[in-house]
N, C-alpha and C positions, 0 to 999 in steps of 0.2 A: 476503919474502912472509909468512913467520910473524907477522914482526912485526907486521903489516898487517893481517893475522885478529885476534891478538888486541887488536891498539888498536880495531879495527870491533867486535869484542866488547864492549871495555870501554865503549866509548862506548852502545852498544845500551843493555847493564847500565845504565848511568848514566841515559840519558834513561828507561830504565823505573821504576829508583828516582826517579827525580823527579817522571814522571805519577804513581807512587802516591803518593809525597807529599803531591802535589797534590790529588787525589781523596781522600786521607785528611783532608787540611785545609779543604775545602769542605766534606765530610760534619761534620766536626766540628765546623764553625761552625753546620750546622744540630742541631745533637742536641739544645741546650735546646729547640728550638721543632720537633715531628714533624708537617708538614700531608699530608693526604691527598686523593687525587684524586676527584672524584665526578662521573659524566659525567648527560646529561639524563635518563636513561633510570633514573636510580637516584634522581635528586631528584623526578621527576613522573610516572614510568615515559613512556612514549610518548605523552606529551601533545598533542603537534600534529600529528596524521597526517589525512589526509583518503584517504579510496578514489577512483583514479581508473577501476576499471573493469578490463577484461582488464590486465595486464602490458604497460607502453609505449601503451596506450590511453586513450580519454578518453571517459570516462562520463557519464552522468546524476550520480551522486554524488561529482562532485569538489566538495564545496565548504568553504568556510571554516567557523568557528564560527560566525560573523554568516550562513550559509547562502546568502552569496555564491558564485557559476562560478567558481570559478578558471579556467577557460579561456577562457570567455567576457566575464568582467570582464577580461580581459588582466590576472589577478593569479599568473601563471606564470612564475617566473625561466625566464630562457634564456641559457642558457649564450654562444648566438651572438651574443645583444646585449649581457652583460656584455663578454665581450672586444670586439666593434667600438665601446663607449661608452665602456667606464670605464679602458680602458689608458691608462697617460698617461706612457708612452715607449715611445723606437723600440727597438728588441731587437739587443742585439749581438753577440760569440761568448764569451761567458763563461760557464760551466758555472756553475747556481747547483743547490741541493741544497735540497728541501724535506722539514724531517725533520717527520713526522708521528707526536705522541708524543699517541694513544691508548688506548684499550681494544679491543683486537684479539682478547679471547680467546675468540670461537667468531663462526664465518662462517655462522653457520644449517642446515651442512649436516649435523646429525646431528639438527634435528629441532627443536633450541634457538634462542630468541631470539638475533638476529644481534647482536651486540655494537657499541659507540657507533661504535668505530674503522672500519669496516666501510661503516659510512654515510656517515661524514666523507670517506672514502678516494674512496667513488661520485662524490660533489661533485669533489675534483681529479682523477678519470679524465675525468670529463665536459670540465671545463675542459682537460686538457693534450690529450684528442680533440679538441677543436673548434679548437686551434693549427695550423696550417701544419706539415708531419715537418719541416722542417730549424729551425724555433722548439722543437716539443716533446720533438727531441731535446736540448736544453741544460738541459732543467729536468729534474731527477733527482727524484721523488717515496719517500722510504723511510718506511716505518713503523715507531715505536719502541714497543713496547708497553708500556703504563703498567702492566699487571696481574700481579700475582703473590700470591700465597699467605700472602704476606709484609703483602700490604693496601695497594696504590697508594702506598706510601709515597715522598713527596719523596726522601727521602737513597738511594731503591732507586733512582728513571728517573733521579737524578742520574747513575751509572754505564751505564746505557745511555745517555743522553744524550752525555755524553762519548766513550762507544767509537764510536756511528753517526762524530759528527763526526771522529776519531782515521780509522777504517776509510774515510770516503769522502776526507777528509785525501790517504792513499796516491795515493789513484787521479787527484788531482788538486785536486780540490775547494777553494777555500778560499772560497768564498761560501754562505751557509745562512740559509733563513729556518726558524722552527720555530714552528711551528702548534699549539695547544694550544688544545682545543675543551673544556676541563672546566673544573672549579670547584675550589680548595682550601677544603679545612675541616681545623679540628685535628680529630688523629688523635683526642686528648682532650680532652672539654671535661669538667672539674668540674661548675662550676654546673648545666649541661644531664644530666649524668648521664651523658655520651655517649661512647661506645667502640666507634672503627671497626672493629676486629678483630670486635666481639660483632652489629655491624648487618652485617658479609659475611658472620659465619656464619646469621645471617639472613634475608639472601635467597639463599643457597644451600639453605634448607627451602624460601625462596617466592620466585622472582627477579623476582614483580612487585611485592613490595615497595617502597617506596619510604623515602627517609628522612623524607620528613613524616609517614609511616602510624608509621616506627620509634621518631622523637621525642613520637608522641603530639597531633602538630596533624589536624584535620580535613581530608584530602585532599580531599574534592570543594566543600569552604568554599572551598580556595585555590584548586581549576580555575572557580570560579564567579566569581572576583574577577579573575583576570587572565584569563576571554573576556570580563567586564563592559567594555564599551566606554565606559562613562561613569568608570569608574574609571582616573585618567591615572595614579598615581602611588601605590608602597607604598612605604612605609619600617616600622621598627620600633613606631610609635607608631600607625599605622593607614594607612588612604590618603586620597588628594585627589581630588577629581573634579573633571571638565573637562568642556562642554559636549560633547555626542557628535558633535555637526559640527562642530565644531573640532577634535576631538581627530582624524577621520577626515579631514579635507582638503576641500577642492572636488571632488568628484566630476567636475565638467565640465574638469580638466585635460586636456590632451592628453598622450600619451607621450612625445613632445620636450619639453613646458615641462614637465615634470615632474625628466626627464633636465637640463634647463637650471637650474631653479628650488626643485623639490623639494618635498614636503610633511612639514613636522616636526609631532612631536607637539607640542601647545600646550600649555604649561606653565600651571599653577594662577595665579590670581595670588594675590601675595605675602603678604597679609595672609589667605589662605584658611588656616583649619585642617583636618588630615588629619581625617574621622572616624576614631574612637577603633575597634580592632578587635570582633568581640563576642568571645563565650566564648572561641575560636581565637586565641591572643597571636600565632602565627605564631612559634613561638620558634626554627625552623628559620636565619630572617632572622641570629638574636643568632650562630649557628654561622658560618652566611657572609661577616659581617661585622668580625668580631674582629680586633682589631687588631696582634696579634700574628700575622697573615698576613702582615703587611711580610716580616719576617724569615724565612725559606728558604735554601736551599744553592743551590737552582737560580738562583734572585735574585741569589746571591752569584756563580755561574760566569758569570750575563748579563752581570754588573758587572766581570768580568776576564776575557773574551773577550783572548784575543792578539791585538796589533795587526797580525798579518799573516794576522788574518781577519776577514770579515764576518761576525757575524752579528745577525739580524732576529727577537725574538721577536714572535707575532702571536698573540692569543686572543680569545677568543668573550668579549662583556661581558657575557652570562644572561640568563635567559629570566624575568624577574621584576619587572617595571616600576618598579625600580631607578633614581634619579636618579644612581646609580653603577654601574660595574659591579662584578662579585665578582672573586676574586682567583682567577689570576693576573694577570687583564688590569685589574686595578688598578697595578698595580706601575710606577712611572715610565718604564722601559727596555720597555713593552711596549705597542705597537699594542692598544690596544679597539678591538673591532669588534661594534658594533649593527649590526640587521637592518629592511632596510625587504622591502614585499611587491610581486613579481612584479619588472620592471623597472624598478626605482627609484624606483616610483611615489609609495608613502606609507612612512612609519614602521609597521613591525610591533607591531601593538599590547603583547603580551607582553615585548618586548625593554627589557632593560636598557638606559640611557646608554651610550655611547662613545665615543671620538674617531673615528671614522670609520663611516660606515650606507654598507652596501651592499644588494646584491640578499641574502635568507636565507630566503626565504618566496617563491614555493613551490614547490621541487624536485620532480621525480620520478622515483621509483628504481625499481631495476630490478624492483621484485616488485610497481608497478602502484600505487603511494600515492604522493602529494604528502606531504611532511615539511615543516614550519619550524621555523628556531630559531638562535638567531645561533652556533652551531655550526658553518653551513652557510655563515654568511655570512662566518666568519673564513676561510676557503680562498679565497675570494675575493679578497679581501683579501693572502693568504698568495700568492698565483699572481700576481696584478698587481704586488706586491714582487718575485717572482722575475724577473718578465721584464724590469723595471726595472732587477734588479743583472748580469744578463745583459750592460750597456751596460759598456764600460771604465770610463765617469766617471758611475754612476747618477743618474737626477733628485736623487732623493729618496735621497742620502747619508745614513750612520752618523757623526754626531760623536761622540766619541769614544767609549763601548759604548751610545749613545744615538742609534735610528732618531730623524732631523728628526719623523718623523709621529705619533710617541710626545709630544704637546704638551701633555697634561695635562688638556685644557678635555676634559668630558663632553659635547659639545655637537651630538653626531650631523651630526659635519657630514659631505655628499655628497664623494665621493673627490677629486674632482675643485676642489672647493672645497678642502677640504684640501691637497691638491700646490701649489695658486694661495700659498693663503697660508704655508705652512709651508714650502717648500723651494724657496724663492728664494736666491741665495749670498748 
């Protein structure tokens, strides 16, 4: 029996020298390159909210920036017609785990702005409420907090990252999708002059700060060019414009051809040139785009996931009419997820490219406001995965640390059009 103790010991000993190994070797690969997390609320402060009136009610002032009803245009996600439309499998008895790596640090209730995580979280209560109890009890919703003192740094939620999955590991678990509604930027950028440590201690002076007011672009130049509905497309070099009824859809769609068919946004054509920016370079863009984003620790752990687990990264591709989206939901092993408005109807104007548009416009939360932003739409996204790895043998399998839906093409296509073409065996 002694003996027995201490060979269970030694063994414990050993697989724990090894997880730190492990976590030491993954941090370490990211040290040359330190990205940091930045959620919507820090790049545009709370840019797409509309009032709907009492709390749970619906007002005279719900409406969009174009000063459309959201309720009245049926431009209102709902929760009940994403799940009865865009599931697209049957639900089995597998326990899947959605880790939810946020910004969680203040719930609003001392007074303070309610934090990214908070909102994100609203969306999958909504969704895993409107499931069947013997469906919602198999999807485990946990929240990893991206925020520390420390400064969202990648190599910091690496180690939360790991311990959720490690902790829910025990209890059973080996299926995980992991939802990631923010954006990296380096920690440092030279050229830009930019240091994340010095922009959180400034907006802990002012937490409506934003990092375009931080880098010195003109914040209400950039809220004026992504509600500009004639403006299809920004890049670094300026943007493109698109006819505004093309770029909005056929209005005389119905909500089934719309569900069947879909409305994309219309892309420039080819020999258009972007107008050139004015004064406002937009140099925020050169932060989010860098290409030294590739490289991360977290990238490194998605790419060596053990094969006696699944998992699903899934993130938001930004709110910045991007013909790509920003990082992470660039990274090959990861589900982009753009955002269309209400029930699948059109393309979200503001939303970045991604490989899969769902419902992300226009929710509403518990304190009485409609929110959009493909944020909102990766939990979507994030929930319809879970219920699918629920099944013994999922639709839409992981080849080898690579979800099928992870395809590469920015090309917004509808879920359901995605599943047709991506995860046939």
């Amino acid at each position: 029996m002694k003996k027995f103790a201490r060979l269970l010991l030694v063994t414990l000993f050993v697989a724990l020298v090894m997880m730190s190994t492990n976590l030491s070797s993954l941090v370490a690969q990211g040290q040359s390159q330190r990205n940091c997390a930045i959620t919507t609320d820090q790049i545009l402060g709370q840019a797409f909210t509309s009032t709907a009136g009492a709390a749970g009610g619906i007002g005279e002032a719900g409406l969009t920036p174009d000063g459309e009803d959201i309720e009245a245009d049926g431009l209102a996600a709902s929760v009940e017609w994403i799940l009865a439309n865009l599931a697209y499998s049957s639900v089995g008895d597998q326990q899947v785990a959605i880790l939810v790596l946020d910004d969680f640090s203040s719930d609003g209730s001392d007074g303070s702005p309610i934090s990214h995580g908070w909102l994100v979280m609203q969306v999958f209560d909504q969704l895993q409420q409107a499931l069947p109890q013997d469906v919602g009890r198999l999807v485990r919703l946990y929240p990893v907090d991206i925020a520390s003192e420390a400064g969202y740094q990648s190599e910091l939620i690496l180690p939360e990252l790991m311990t959720a999955v490690d902790v829910l590991s025990v209890e059973g678990f080996q299926r995980f999708v992991v939802n990631m509604s923010f954006v990296f930027i380096p920690c440092q950028d030279g050229e830009l002059a930019f240091d994340y440590p010095g922009f959180q201690a400034a907006r802990r002076n002012d937490p409506t700060q934003s990092i375009i007011e931080y880098l010195g672009d003109n914040e209400q130049y950039v809220r004026t060019i992504l509600d500009d509905s004639r403006i299809s497309y920004i890049d670094e070099t300026g943007f493109a414009n698109t006819d505004a009824a093309q770029l909005r859809g056929s209005e005389s769609l119905s909500q089934g051809q719309a569900g069947a068919a879909g409305v994309q946004r219309v892309p420039p054509t080819p020999n258009a040139q972007p107008r050139a920016f004015q004064s406002n370079d937009l140099r925020v863009l050169r932060l989010f785009n860098r290409q030294s984003l590739q490289a991360d620790p977290i990238r490194d752990y998605l790419r060596r996931t053990p094969r006696d687990r699944i998992v699903v990264p899934v993130a938001s591709a930004g709110n910045f009419k991007q013909r790509q989206p920003f990082y992470p939901a660039r990274w090959p092993e990861v589900i982009s997820v753009s955002a269309n408005e209400g029930n699948d109807l059109r393309f979200w104007l503001p939303s970045n490219n991604g490989e899969i548009s769902v419902p992300g416009a226009w929710f509403l939360f518990d304190d009485g406001e409609y929110q959009a932003g493909t944020s909102f739409a990766a939990p979507v996204v994030s929930m319809l995965v879970a219920l699918d790895l629920t099944q013994n043998e999922p639709t839409c399998p992981v080849r080898g640390n690579q979800p099928v839906l992870a395809h590469g093409a920015f090309s917004n296509d509808f879920l359901a059009d995605a599943v047709q073409q991506q995860c046939r065996p």
